[in-house]
PARO-648187 format. One record per residue (C-alpha): y, z, x. Coordinates in pm, whole numbers, padded with zeros to 5 digits, always signed. Layout:
% PARO-648187
YZX ...
This chain:
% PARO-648187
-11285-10881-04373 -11338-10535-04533 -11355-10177-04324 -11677-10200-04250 -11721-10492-04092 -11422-10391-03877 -11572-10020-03777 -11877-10235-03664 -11690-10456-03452 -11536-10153-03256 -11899-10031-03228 -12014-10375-03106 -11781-10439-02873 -11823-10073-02783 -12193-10078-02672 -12147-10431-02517 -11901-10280-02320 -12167-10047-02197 -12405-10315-02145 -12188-10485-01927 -12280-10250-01641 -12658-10385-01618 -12526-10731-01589 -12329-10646-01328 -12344-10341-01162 -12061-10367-00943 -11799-10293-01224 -11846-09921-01167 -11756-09937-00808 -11395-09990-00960 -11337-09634-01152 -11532-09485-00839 -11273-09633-00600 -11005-09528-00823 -11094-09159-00846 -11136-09177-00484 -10819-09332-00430 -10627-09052-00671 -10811-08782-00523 -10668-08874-00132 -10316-08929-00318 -10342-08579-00491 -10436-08469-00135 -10149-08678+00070 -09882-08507-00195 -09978-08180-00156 -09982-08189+00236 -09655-08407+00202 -09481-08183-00037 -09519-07836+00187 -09491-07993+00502 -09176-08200+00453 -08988-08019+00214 -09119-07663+00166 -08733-07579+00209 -08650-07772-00103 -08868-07585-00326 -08677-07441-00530 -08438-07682-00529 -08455-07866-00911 -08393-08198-00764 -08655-08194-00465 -08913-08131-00779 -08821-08442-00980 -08811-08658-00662 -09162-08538-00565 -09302-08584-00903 -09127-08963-00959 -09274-09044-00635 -09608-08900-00710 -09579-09075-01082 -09543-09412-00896 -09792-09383-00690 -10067-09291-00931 -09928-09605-01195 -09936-09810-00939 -10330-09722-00838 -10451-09658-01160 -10282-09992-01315 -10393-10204-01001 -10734-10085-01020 -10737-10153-01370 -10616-10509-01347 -10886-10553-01088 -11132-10443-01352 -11029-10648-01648 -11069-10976-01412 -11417-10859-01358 -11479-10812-01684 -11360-11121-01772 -11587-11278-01489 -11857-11148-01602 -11831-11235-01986 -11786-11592-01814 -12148-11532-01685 -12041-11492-01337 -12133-11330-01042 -11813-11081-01005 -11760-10920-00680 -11453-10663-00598 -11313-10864-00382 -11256-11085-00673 -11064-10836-00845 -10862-10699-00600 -10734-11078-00530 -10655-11145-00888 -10484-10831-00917 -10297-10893-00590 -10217-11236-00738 -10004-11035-01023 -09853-10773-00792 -09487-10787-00897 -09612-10777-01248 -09798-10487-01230 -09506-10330-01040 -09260-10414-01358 -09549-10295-01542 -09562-09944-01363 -09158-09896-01386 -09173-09956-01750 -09430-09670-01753 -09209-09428-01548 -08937-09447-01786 -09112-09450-02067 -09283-09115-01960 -08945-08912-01824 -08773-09019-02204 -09100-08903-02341 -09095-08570-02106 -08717-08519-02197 -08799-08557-02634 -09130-08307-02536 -08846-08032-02423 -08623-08066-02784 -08824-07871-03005 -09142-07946-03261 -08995-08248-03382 -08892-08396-03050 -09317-08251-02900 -09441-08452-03147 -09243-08755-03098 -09279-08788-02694 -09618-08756-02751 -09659-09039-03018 -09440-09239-02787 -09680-09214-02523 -09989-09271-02676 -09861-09571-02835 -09749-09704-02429 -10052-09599-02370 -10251-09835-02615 -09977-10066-02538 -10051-10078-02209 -10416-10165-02197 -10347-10457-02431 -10064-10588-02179 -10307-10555-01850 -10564-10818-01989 -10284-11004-02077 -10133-11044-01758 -10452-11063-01557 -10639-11323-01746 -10412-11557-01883 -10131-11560-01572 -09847-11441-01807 -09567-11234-01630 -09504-10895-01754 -09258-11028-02002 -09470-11263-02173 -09798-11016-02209 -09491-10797-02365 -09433-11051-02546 -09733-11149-02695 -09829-10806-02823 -09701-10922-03148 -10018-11076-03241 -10180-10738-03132 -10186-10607-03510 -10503-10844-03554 -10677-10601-03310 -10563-10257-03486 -10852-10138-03674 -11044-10156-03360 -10768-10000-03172 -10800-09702-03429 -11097-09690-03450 -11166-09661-03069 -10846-09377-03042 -10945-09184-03313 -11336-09242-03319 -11506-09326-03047 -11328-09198-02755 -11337-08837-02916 -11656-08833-02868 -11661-08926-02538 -11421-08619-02512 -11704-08450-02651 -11949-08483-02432 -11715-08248-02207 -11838-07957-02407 -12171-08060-02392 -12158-08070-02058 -12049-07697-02031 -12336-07544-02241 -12554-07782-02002 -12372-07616-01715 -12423-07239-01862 -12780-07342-01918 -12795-07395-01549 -12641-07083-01471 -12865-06866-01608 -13136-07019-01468 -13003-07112-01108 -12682-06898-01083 -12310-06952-01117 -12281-07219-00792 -12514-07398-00921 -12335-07380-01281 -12028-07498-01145 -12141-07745-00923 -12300-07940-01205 -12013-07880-01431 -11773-08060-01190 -12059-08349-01139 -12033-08414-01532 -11665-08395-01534 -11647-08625-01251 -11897-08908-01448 -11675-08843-01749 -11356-08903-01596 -11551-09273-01430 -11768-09347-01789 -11375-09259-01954 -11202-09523-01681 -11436-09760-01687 -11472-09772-02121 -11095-09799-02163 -11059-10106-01971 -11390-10284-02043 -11289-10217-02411 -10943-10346-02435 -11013-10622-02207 -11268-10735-02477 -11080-10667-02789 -10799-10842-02598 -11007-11181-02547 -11209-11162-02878 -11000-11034-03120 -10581-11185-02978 -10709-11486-02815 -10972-11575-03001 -11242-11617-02731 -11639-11625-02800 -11784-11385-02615 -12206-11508-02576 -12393-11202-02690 -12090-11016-02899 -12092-11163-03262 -11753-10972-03437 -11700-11012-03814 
């Protein structure tokens, strides 16, 4: 299969991921329950963290306590809610009705999985912080480190979710991942940078509307086309994976999605 054919499978599966949402419209509640979710954690933290133990600021150790804590937490919702998702996704493809109910049970279903899941992540980020502080060499590293747990991850979610394996057996199974990677490329280094674009656009927009309606109303729509970013970004990375996962590792045919 030559490079082509493979940059048009990312862009296939890309837009069908899109496409998804007119099937089913109920999808995007999940990234809209999610930021809602992290928002009202961000907000819990912040009243938690000054109320509780505005003694222990400056104490070093009160910090990293607070922050692991805060780390779990916003794993755990952002990998839950993303297992939820990939089930629907998956219901959907099936040409069902998915509801979020659905998804929520599923990912309940695979709760101690997804809790292995998020530890993983929490170590994997504080050896990752602790390279980022040892120069250049050790910036660099930490952050290839977590990008590739972070591509890792959204491979071992589907995994888990769809076909019932525990958190040791998706691990396991990313070894037939490298049939997936130049989609995987070209979706990290192609496609969602332009998605990242769109933030830019989105602030000419906003000074657009400044000058015309003043700087509330500038800012105002600014944080409105952050916000559908952030949910558009949420909802993409999972619908995405969850298909290359199916189509491209387990081999599943996918009515309406023709790959190379």
């Amino acid at each position: 299969m030559g490079f082509i054919e493979r940059l048009k499978n990312s862009w296939d599966i890309f837009k069908f991921s899109f496409g998804l949402i007119k099937k089913d419209k109920s999808l995007i509640a999940i990234p809209v329950l999610m930021f809602a979710s992290m928002i009202a954690l961000i907000i819990i933290f912040i009243f938690a963290f000054f109320a509780g133990s505005a003694v222990e600021i400056a104490n070093n150790a009160g910090i990293y306590f607070w922050a692991i804590i805060f780390l779990f937490f916003s794993y755990f919702i952002t990998t839950f809610y993303a297992s939820a998702q990939s089930w629907m996704v998956h219901e959907v493809v099936q040409g069902k009705d998915t509801t979020i109910a659905s998804g929520f049970k599923r990912a309940f279903n695979n709760f101690f999985d997804i809790l292995a899941f998020v530890f993983v992540l929490i170590i994997i980020k504080i050896l990752a912080s602790g390279l980022k502080k040892r120069g250049i060499a050790g910036k660099l590293a930490g952050g290839f480190i977590e990008t590739i747990a972070g591509i890792v991850g959204k491979l071992v979610i589907p995994s888990m979710i769809i076909t019932e394996r525990h958190f040791g057996q998706a691990v396991m199974q990313l070894k037939d991942s490298y049939k997936a990677i130049p989609e995987i490329a070209t979706f990290e280094i192609g496609i969602r940078p332009l998605i990242s674009l769109t933030t830019i656009i989105g602030l000419f927009s906003a000074f657009v509307v400044f000058l015309f309606l003043g700087i509330f109303a500038g800012i105002i729509f600014f944080g409105l086309w952050i916000i559908v970013i952030m949910l558009f970004s949420a909802y993409i990375n999972t619908t995405y994976y969850t298909l290359v996962y199916l189509t491209l590792i387990e081999k599943k045919k996918i009515k309406g999605l023709k790959l190379s």
